[in-house]
N, C-alpha and C positions, 0 to 999 in steps of 0.2 A: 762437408767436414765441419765439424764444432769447432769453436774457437774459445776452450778450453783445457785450463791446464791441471789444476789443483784438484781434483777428483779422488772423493775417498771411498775406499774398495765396497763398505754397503749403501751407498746411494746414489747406484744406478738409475734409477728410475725418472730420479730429480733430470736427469743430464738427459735420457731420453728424449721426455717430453717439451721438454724446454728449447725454441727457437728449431724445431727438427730442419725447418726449412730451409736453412742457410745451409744445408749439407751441401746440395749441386753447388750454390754459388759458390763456395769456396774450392772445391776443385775444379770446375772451371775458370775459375780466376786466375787459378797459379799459374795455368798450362799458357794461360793466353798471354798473360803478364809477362814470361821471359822469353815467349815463342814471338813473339811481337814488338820485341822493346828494344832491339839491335844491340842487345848489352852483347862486350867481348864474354865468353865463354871463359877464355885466360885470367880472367879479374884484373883488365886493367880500368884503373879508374881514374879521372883527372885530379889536375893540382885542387881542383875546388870543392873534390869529394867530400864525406864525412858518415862515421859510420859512429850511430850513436848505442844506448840503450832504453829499450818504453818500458814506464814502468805504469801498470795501470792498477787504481784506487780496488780495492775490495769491494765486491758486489754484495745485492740484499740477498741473493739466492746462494745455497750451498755450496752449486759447482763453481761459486765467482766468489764467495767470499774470502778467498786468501789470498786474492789477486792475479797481477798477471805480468808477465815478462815478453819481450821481441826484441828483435833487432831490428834497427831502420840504415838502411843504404842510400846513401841522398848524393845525388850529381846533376847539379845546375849544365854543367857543361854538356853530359848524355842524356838529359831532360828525364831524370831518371829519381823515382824516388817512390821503394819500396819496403816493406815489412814483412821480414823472416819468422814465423810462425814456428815453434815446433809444440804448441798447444792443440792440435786438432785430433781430426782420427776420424776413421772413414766407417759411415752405417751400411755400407754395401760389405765391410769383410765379413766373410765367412762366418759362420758361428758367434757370429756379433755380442748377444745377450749371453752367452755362455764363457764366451771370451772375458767379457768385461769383469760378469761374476770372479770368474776364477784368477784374474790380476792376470792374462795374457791377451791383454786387446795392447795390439800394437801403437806406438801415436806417429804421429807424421810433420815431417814441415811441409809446411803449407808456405805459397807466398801471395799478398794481397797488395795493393797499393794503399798508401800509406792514409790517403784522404778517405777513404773506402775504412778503414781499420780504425781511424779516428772518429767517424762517424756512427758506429757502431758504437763507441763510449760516452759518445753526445748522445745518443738515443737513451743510454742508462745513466744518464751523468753522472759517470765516475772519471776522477781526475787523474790525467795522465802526466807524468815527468819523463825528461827525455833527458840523460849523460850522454854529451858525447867521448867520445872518445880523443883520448892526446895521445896520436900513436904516430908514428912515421907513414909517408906514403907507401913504402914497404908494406908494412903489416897491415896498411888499411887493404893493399890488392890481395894480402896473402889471407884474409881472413875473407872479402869478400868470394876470392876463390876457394875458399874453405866453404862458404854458405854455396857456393854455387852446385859443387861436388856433393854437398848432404844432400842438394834438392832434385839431384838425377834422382831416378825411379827405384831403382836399386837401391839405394843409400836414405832414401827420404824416413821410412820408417824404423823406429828405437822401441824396445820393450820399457815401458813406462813403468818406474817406480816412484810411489806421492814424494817418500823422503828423499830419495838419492838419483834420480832421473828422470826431472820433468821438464814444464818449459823455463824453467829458471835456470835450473843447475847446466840444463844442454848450453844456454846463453853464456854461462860462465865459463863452460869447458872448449868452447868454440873459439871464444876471444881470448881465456888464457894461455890455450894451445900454440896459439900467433901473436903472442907478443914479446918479441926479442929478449930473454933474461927471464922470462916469469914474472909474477907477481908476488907479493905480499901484503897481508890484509893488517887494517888495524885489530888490536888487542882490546876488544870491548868488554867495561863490566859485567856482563853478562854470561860472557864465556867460562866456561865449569862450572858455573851456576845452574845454567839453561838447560831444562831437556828437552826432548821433542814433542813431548805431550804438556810442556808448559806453554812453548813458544805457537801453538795454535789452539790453544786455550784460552790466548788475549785476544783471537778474534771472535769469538764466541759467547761473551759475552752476555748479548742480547737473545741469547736462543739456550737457552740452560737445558733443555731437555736435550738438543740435537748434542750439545756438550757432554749431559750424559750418557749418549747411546752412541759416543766415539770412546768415553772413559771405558768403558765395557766392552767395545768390540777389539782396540787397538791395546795389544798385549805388550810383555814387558819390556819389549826391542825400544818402543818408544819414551822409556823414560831413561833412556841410554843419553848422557851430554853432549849437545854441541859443542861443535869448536867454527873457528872463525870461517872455514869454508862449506862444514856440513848445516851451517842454518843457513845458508844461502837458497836451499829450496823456497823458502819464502821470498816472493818478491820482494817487499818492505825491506829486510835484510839484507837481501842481495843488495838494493840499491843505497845502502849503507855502507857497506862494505867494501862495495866501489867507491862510494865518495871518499872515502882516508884511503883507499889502494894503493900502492908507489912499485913504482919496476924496479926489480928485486936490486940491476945491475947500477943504473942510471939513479934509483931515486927519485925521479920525475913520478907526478902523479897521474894515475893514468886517467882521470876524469877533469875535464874542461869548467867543469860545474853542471847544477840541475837548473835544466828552466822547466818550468811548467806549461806546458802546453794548453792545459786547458784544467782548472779549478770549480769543484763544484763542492758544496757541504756535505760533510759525511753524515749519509741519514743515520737516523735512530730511528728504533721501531716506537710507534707511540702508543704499542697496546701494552698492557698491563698483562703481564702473564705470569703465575704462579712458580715458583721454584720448584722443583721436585723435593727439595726438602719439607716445605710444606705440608705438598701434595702425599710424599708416605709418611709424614709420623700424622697425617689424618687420619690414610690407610690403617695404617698399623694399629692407632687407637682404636677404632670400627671394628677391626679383625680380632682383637683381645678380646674386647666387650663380647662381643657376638658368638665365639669361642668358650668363652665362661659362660654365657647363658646357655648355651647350648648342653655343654657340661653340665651342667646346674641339672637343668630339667632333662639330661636323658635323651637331648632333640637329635634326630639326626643330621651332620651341615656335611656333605659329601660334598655336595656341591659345590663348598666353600674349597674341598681339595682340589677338584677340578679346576676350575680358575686357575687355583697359585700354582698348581703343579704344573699344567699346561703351558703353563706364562714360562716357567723354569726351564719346563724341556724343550720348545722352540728357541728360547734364549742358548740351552745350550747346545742344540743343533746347532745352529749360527757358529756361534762360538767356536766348535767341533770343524765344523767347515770351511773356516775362513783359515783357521789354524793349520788345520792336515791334510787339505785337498785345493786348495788353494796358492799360486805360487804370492800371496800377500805376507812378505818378508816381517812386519811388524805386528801380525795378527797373532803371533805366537812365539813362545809358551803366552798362556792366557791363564791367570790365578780364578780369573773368575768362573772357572768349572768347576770351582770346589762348590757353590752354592747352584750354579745353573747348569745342574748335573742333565743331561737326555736322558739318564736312566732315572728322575722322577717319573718317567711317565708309567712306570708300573704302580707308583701311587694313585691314577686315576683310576683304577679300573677297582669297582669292588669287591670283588671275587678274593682279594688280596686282603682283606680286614679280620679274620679272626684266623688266620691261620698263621703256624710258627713259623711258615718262613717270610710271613709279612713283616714281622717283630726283628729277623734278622737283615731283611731291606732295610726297614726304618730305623734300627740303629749305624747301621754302614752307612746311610745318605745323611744321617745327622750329624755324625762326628766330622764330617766336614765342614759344613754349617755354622757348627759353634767355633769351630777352628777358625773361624772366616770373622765370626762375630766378637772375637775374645782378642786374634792377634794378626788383625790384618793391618794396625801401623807398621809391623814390623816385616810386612812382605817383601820381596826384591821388588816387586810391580805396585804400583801406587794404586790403592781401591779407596774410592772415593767413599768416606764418609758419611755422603748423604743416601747413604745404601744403606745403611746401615737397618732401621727400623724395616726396612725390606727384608733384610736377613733373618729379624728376630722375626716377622710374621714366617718366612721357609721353615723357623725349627719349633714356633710353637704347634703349626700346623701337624707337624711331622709327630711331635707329643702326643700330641691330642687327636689323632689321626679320625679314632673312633670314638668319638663322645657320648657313646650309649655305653662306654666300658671304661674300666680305670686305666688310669694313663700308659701308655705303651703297652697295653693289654687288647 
């Protein structure tokens, strides 16, 4: 099993190949760890328990860089001291690659020991904090009997959603669930402010293209606001959110404080990589030029349709399929099928250039285009700007389809 949480619905691939090997260990670990550990079944746990929460640093790779949530169960007295996972998910299910695609791969708790779990983030040194918790001996047996009962066989696996059911949010719902009164969270500035396509937007930073090719696939669901318990998906957040916490009844805080467990510097990448802003109004200027000469001289640039077009209709396959065949709750509605329409790909084909119902394609797939290019501040979904000269190469292309003839002729 992976021991990850944060996985976003088009890149699979990253999460495949990446560590594949830890799969056995980690289900053999769980099974041995509480088959072998004499823990009560009942959750009883001594005076000298303590059940905290891990919160671990953002990774350099995609599937880790929005970090990571667990819970640790610590008992000096039962020599006992383990880490509740509900990050993993198993490469032996069924339909695995098909599963994942379509946002129905199920995830699982896993359970690991705790030096085994930390050792693993000294291998990537990324820093862990650990809350413990300030709760009654009460609620500490009744939550570790809460983690015991998720991690029968039955109960272990949850349908994983990024924003509303991962390993964060399970953490939060597990220890809210058992604690006498509820909780209440602090009121951060942020809140009404924040949407969900801002709030993992600041991890991203350093990777502007992968930034772009989330603006594009994750549809309008995501620029929907947080409030103080739905940006808890973010670990970062989460373990904010705990730190000002207070029991709804008591007013007591439910966190002890953060100690760190182990601090390391948050890399930066140190290549130089070009923004995609850039990168298309280069495009874009290329594509004009070469467009106009072409036009000039009579030349034929087909070619030049193929590319953009092709580029468009894979983009809005994707698009198409994450949206309406997919159970990924924030992939749709998606605005951005108005320019990366599937039905460009009858633009590749030449057969379609001097006939009148090419003229009436090419005007139906442009009035969306310019609609995209004229008034997309004012979308309900937020389309990134640096799309833009992207957009104007889809509608001059689409003009100038045939440059051996006059325009839209």
């Amino acid at each position: 099993m992976e021991n990850k949480c944060n996985i976003l619905p088009f890149k699979w691939f990253s999460v495949l190949l990446n560590r594949i090997q830890i799969t056995s260990k980690y289900a053999i670990l769980g099974i041995f760890v509480l088959l072998n550990s004499g823990i009560d079944l009942k959750g009883q746990l001594s005076n000298e328990s303590s059940i905290s929460i891990l919160t671990c640093a953002p990774g350099d790779e995609l599937y880790s860089i929005f970090g990571h949530t667990a819970i640790r169960v610590y008992d000096p007295h039962l020599k006992m001291d383990y880490v509740f996972n509900y990050g993993t998910f198993d490469f032996n299910t069924p339909n695995f690659y098909l599963k994942f695609m379509r946002g129905q791969l199920d995830y699982v708790l896993s359970v690991t020991t705790f030096d085994r779990f930390m050792l693993e983030y000294q291998r990537e040194q990324r820093s862990v904090w650990e809350q413990k918790l300030n709760i009654s001996q009460e609620e500490k047996e009744a939550l570790f009997k809460a983690l015991m009962i998720n991690y029968e066989p039955e109960n272990r696996s949850y349908h994983y959603h990024f924003f509303f059911d991962n390993c964060a949010t399970r953490v939060r719902d597990v220890i809210a669930d058992h604690i006498n009164g509820g909780l209440i969270y602090p009121d951060q500035t942020y809140i009404g402010q924040l949407t969900f396509r801002d709030a993992i937007a600041s991890y991203l930073q350093e990777k502007p293209w992968t930034r772009l090719g989330l603006e594009i696939v994750l549809g309008q669901p995501t620029d929907d606001l947080v409030d103080a318990s739905s940006v808890q998906f973010l670990p970062d957040y989460l373990l904010e959110q705990f730190a000002g916490a207070e029991n709804k009844i008591s007013g007591s805080p439910i966190i002890q404080g953060i100690i760190p467990l182990q601090e390391f510097m948050a890399h930066k990448s140190s290549a130089f990589v070009w923004s995609p802003n850039i990168w298309l109004w280069i495009l874009a200027i290329l594509v004009l030029a070469y467009t106009l000469y072409c036009y000039r001289k009579l030349k034929s640039s087909h070619w030049l349709n193929v590319l953009v077009f092709l580029l468009t209709t894979v983009m809005g396959v994707l698009i198409t399929f994450l949206w309406f065949f997919t159970e990924h709750t924030v992939t749709g509605p998606n605005w951005h099928l108005l320019w990366a329409n599937p039905l460009h790909l009858l633009l590749i084909f030449p057969f379609f250039k001097h006939t009148t119902i090419s003229k009436v394609i090419r005007v139906v797939l442009l009035i969306p285009v310019l609609l995209t290019l004229l008034l997309f501040p004012v979308f309900p979904q937020y389309m990134p700007p640096v799309l833009w000269p992207f957009w104007l190469i889809i509608a001059v292309r689409i003009v100038f389809y045939n440059t051996k003839r006059p325009v839209l002729n």
